[in-house]
Phi, psi and omega in degrees: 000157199277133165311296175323294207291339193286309195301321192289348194272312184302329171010218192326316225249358182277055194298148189218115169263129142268160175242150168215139189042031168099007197227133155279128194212146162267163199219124172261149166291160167250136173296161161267087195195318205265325190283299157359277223277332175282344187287324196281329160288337172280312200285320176320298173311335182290317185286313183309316206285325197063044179251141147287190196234087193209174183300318172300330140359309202297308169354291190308315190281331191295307183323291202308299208270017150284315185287328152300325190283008209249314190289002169234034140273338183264149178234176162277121182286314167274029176245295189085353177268163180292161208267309166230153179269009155190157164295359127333285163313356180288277198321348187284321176294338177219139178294181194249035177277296218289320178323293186278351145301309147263345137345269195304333172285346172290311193291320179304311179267353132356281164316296195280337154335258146280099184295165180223134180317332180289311194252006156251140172293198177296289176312313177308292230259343158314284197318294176308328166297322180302340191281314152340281142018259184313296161232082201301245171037326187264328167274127208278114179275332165355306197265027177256164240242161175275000177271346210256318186285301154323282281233289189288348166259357148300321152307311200284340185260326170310346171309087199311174193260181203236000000 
């Protein structure tokens, strides 16, 4: 099997452990179902809060909806379970250095994890289609993003046939 379908396959399932302050926390990928619920609970809080959405504003929401996205990616490496039960409480736990640290380590295993149409190249998404090709059954395409999908059936119906 091809390294993509192994990334694609390690998906959901994939723990990437860090340390911040002296603490280990595993990092799950997120679904888009998990990026959803966090864009839609940050603006709840934005609204629960009575701030509105505006340029001065945005800030306020990327902080919320970073600290969502952190509270249903991070886990307990022995466990697997979450670290907190909300953001608030996250956010109570960490500066906004360590905040933004992880972030960035999210977004890194992320990438390498889950590929994406946005991070393969031409040649990567070539690869994967043959494999797809060979064997459709193996790749969960479920979980490929619909930019991802498009993407692969236009190349596939642009293709002469061989």
């Amino acid at each position: 099997m091809s390294d993509l379908l192994d990334r694609l396959k390690a998906g959901k399932s994939a723990i990437a452990k860090i340390t911040v302050s002296e603490v280990e926390f595993g990092l799950r990928v997120l679904s888009e179902q998990d990026y959803l619920e966090a864009g839609m609970a940050a603006e709840a809080a934005m609204k629960a809060a009575g701030v509105e959405l505006s340029v001065s504003t945005a800030e306020l929401f990327e902080a919320e909806k970073s600290s969502q996205l952190l509270l249903r990616a991070l886990i307990n490496p022995a466990d697997n379970q979450a670290v907190a039960t909300t953001a608030k409480e996250l956010r109570a736990a960490l500066s906004r250095e360590e905040v933004a640290y992880l972030i960035e380590q999210y977004l890194s295993h992320e990438k390498t994890i889950s590929p994406s149409e946005r991070n393969l190249s031409d040649d990567d998404l070539t690869a994967l289609l043959e494999e797809v090709k060979k064997t459709p059954q193996l790749p969960r395409l479920n979980d490929l993003s619909f930019a991802m999908l498009k993407r692969l059936i236009t190349i596939s119906v642009s293709q002469p046939a061989s």
